[in-house]
C-alpha positions in Angstrom: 22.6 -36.0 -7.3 20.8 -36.4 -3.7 22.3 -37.2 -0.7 22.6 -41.1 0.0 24.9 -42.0 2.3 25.1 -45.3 0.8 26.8 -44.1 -2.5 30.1 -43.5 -1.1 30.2 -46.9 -0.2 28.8 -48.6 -3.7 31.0 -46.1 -5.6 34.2 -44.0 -6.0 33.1 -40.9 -5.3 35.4 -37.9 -5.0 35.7 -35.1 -1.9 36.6 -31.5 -2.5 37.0 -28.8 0.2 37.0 -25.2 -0.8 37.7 -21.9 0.9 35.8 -19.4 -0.1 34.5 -15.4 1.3 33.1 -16.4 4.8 29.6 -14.7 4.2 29.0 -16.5 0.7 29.3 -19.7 1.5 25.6 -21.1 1.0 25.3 -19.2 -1.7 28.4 -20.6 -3.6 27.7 -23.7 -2.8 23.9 -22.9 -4.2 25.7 -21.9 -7.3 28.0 -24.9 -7.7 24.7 -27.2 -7.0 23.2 -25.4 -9.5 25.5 -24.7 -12.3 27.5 -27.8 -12.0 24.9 -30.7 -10.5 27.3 -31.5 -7.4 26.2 -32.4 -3.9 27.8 -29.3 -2.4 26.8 -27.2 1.3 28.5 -25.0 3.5 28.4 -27.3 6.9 26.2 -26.2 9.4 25.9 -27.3 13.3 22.8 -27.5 15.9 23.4 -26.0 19.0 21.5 -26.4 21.8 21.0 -23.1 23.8 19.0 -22.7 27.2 17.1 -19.2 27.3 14.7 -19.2 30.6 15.4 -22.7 31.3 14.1 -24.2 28.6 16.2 -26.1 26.0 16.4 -24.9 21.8 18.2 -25.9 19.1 19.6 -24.0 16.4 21.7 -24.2 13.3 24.4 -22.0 12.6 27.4 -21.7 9.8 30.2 -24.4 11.5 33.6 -24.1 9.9 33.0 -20.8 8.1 34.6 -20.4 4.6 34.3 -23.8 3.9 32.6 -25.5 1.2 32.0 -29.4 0.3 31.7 -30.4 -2.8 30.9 -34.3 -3.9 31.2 -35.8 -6.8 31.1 -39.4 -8.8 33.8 -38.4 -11.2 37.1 -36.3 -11.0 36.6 -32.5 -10.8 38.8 -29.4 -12.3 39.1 -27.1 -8.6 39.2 -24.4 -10.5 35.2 -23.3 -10.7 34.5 -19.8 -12.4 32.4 -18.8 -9.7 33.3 -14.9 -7.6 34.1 -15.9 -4.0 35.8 -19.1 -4.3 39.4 -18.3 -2.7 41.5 -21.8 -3.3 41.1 -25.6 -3.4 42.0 -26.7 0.3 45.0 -29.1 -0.5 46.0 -30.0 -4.4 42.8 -31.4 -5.0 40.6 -34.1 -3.6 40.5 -35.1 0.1 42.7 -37.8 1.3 43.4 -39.3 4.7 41.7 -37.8 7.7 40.2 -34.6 5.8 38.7 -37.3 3.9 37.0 -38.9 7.0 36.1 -36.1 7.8 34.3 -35.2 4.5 32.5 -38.6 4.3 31.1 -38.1 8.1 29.6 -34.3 6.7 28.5 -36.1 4.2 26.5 -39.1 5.9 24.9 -36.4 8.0 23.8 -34.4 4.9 26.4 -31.5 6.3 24.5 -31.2 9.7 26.2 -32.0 12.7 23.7 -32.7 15.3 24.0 -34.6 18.8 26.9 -36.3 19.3 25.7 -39.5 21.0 27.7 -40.6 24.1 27.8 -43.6 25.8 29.3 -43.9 29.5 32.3 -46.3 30.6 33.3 -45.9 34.1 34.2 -42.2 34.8 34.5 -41.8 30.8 32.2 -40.5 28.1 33.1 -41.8 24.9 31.5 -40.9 21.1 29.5 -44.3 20.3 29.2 -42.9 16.1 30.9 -44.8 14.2 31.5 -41.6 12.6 32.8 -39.5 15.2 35.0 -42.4 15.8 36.5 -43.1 12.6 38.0 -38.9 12.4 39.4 -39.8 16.3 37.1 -37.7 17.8 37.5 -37.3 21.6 34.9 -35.9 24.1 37.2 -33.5 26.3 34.8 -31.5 28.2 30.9 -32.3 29.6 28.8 -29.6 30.5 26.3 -32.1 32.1 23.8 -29.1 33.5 23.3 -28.1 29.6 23.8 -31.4 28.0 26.6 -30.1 26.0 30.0 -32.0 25.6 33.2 -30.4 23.9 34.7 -33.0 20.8 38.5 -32.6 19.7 38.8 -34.1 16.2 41.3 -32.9 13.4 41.0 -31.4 10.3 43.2 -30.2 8.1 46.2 -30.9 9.6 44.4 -28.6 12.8 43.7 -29.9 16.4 40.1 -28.2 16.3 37.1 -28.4 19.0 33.5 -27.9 19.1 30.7 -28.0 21.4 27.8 -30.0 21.1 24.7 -30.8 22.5 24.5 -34.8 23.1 22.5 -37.7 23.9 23.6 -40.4 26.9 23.0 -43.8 25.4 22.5 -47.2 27.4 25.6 -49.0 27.2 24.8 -52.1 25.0 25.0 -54.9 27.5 26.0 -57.8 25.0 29.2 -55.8 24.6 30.0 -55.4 28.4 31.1 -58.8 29.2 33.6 -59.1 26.7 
């Protein structure tokens, strides 16, 4: 099964999170993607990095020990596979875990740039994404376009730092 983003709104499809050993974590997935046909990863993150001035991205393991795993029918958490530690609640994701699942999952399990739109003295996330887990920009480092997002996950207060994007505020919306 490929990644759509569009088939979690046609169609019930279920959200696992697993813990697993903290350096395996493509690899299970790998074998879960393999051996069982599920739209699994290990999430990863971009981070932009300045080294003499100029500006790179790179991705890195974000959330380490965690696994996703997406399927269109229920699954046993139980998987045969070394390096799988537990199921991370009784079984599939509900509530704001589940947000959270679906937004990794409509980014293909890449978080990239958050994008940011400015209101007043405010940044706030303008992805509908970011938006439907609560996710609150708490921190702007404006010299390195990075901006620190509080969002929760499982049952955690957890933050992370991003690079982002500055967006034109959409001027139909501003008279309201």
């Amino acid at each position: 099964m490929a990644f759509d983003p569009a088939i979690m709104e046609m169609m019930q499809v279920y959200a696992y999170c697993f813990f697993c050993e903290t350096q395996r974590c493509k690899v299970i997935a790998e074998l879960i993607r393999m051996n069982y046909g599920y739209i699994c990863f290990a999430p990863q993150i971009i981070q932009r990095k300045w080294m003499k001035g100029i500006p790179t991205e790179e991705a890195h393991d974000w959330l380490p020990g965690y696994i996703f795993i997406y399927s269109d029918e229920k699954i046993n958490p139980r998987f045969a596979i070394d390096g799988i530690i537990r199921c991370l609640g009784n079984e599939e994701l509900h509530g704001r875990d589940r947000e959270f699942a679906e937004m990794l999952y409509q980014q293909n399990g890449i978080i990239g740039n958050a994008p940011l739109v400015q209101e007043g003295d405010l940044c706030i996330l303008s992805d509908p994404s970011w938006q439907g887990m609560h996710g609150t920009v708490i921190k702007m480092d404006r010299g390195r376009k990075r901006c620190c997002i509080e969002f929760e996950f499982d049952g955690i207060a957890r933050t992370i730092w991003v690079g982002y994007n500055l967006l034109e505020p959409d001027k139909s919306t501003e008279n309201s």
